[in-house]
N, C-alpha and C positions, 0 to 999 in steps of 0.2 A: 504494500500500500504506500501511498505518498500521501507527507501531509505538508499541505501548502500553506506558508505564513499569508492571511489574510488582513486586511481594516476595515471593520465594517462601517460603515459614515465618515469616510475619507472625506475631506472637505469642510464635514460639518463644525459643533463645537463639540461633539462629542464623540472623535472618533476612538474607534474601540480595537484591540486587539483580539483575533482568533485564528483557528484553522481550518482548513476544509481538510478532511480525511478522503482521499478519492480510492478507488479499488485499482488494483493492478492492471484490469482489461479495460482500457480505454478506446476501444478502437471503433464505439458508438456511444452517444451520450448514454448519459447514466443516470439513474433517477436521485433523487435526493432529499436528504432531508436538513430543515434546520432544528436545532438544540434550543427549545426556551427556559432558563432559569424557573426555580422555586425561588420562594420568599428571599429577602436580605441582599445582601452582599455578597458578589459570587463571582469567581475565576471562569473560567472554559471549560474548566473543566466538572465545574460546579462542585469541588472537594468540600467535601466536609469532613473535618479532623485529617482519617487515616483514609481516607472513601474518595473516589474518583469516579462519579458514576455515566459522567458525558464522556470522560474519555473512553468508558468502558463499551458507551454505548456505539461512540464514532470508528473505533476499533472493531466491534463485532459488527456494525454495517459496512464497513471495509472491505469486510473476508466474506461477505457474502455480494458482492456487487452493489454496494448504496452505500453515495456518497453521503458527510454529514460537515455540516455547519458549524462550530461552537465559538464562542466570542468571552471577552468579557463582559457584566452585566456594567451598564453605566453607572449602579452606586458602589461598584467595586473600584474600576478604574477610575473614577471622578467622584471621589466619596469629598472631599472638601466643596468643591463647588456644588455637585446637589443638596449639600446641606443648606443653600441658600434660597433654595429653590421652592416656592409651594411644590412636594410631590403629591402627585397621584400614578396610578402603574401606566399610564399613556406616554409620560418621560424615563420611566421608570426600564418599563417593559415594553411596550406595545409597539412605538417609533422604531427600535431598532432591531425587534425583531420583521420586521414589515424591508427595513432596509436592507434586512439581511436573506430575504427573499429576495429583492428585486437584485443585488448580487450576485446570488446563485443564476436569475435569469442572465443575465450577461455573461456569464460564463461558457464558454465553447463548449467544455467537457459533460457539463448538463443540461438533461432534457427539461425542459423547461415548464413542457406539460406533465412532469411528474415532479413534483418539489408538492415535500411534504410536512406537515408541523408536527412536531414532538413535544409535549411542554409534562414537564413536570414539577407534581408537587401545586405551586401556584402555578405556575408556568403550564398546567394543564385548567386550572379556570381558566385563564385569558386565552390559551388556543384557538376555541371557537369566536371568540369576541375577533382576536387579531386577523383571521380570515375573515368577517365579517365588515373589518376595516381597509380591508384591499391588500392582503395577502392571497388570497385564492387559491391557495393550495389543491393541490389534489385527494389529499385527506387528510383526517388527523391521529394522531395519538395521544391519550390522554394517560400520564402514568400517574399513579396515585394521586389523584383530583379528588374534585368533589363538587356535588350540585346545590352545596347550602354556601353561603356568603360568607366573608372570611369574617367578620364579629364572631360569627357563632361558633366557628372553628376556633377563634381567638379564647372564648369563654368557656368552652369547652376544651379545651387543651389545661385552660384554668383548673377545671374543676379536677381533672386528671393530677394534674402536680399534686393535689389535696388529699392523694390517695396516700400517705403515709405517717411520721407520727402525728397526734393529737396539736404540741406546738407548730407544725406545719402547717394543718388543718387549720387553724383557729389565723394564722398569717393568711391563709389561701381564701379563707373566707371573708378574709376583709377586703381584699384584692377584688375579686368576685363581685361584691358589692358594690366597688368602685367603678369599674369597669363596665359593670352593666347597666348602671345609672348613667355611665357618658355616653352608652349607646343607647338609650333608653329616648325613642322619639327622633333617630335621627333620620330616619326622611321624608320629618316635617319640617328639620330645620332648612331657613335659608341658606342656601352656598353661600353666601357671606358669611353669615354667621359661623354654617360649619369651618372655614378655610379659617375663621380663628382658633376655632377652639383646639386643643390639643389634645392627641392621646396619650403620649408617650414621648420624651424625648422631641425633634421635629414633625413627629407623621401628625399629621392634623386628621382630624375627625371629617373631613373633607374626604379624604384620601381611602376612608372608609365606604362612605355613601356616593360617591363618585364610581366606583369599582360596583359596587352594591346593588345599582337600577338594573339591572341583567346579568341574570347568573350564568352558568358555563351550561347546563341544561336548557334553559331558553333560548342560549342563542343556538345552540345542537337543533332545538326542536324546529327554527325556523329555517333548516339548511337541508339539505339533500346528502351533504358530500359524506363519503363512507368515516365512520368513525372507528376505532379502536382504544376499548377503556380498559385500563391497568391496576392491577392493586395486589399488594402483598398482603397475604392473609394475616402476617404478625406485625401489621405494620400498626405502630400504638399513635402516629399523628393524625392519618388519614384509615379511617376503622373499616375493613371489609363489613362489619354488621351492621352498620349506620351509611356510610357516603356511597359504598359500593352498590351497597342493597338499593338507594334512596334512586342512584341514576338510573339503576335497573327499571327503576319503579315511575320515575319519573318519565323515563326514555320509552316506554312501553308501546309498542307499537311503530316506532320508529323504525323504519329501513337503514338498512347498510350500518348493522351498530353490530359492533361484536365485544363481548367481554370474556378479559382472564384473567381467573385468580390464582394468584400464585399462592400456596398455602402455607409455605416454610420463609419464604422473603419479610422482610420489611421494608422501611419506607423508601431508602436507595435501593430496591430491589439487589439484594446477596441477602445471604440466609442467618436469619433472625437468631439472637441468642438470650435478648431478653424480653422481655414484656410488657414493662412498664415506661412512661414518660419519663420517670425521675431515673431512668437507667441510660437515659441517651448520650450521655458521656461515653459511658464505658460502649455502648453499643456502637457506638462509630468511631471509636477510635483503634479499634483491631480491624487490622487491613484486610482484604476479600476483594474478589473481584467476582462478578456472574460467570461463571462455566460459561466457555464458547463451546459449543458443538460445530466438528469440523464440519 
């Protein structure tokens, strides 16, 4: 395989470093896909601790003829300047994965009518949105997604950390309180108003209910194009019994959707060793890589 130093938004203010992984037979284009970040601050490779789960991914669609995309996320490479910035996932996420479609279009080596999204984590809620915004992909992949809004995943992850001693508990329950009282009525607030208010740190309460008015199941339901939804069955961030089951349920009756559950994986899809949220330290920081099958 070859991997090509790419920039995705040459030109712009935010140009980004990545690579394209192309396959060794090149002697017609090649389909392709791009890599979209989850949550945070994130490399190419999208590492977390000991975990490398884009590179694992751009590597194993390598070896099988499909090319793959991955970049840095803009609040990874320009974490000083988007801190200035009102975000919401449109500067965040959306912009540059969209640029980094039209990229791939210019590219000799790929087929242009086959470029495909891959998002994971959050990067699988905004999938459907960002083809929606004039990526057009040929399909999607959603790996451990989810079709509830990210507050409730945010308070619900909450309630999770609370699962251990009683002085934890009694911290986590006041967290809890807090948190859902700032979320409590937000998309009656004005955009003004929300763009003040804060969550945490810079993210504004904007940044919530901006993301919020359509979820990744909505925009699915108003699309035709073939989808692909992902989930590790030991995955304690995104729940096969809750998000998995919900798209199932919501998706119901929708064409070209197909689901897999992986039963031993978690949230980087490699094979699970613990089960709880308050274990994700030690859970990603033992290195693993997914089995490629030749």
């Amino acid at each position: 395989m070859d991997c090509r130093e790419i920039i995705v938004g040459q030109g712009t203010a935010y140009p980004l470093n990545g690579l394209l992984t192309l396959p060794d037979d090149l002697s017609s284009p090649v389909p392709a896909v791009v890599l979209v970040h989850g949550s945070g601050p994130s490399n190419m490779d999208e590492r977390v601790m000991k975990l490398t789960p884009f590179r694992d991914l751009a590597e194993g669609l390598a070896a099988r003829g499909v090319a793959a995309l991955r970049y840095d996320k803009r609040t990874f490479a320009h974490a000083r300047k988007m801190k200035k910035t009102l975000l919401t996932v449109k500067e965040e996420t959306i912009d540059d994965a969209l640029l980094a479609v039209a990229l791939l279009r210019q590219t000799p080596e790929i087929d242009g009518s086959r470029i495909f999204l891959l998002g994971h984590s959050m990067g699988a809620m905004l999938a459907p949105r960002i083809d929606a915004e004039g990526a057009d992909a040929r399909g999607l992949i959603l790996m451990a997604g989810t079709p509830f809004r990210l507050e409730e995943i945010v308070l619900r992850q909450l309630r999770q950390s609370g699962d251990g001693n009683p002085l934890l508990k009694a911290i986590v329950s006041l967290e809890y309180k807090l948190f859902a009282k700032k979320f409590d009525g937000l998309y009656d607030l004005p955009d003004n108003v929300a763009k003040k208010k804060k969550f945490a740190g810079s993210l504004s309460l904007y940044y919530f209910k901006e993301m919020g008015r359509k979820t990744a199941a909505a925009y699915l339901l108003e699309s035709r194009k073939p989808a692909l939804i992902l989930q590790g069955g030991k995955d304690f961030q995104v729940l096969a019994k809750e998000d998995f089951k919900q798209f199932k349920a919501q998706l119901a009756g929708r064409e070209n959707t197909e689901y897999r559950l992986y039963p031993e994986l978690n949230h980087l899809f490699v094979s699970a060793i613990h089960t709880s949220i308050l274990k994700a330290s030690a859970e990603y920081s033992r290195a693993a890589h997914r089995r490629r099958r030749p």
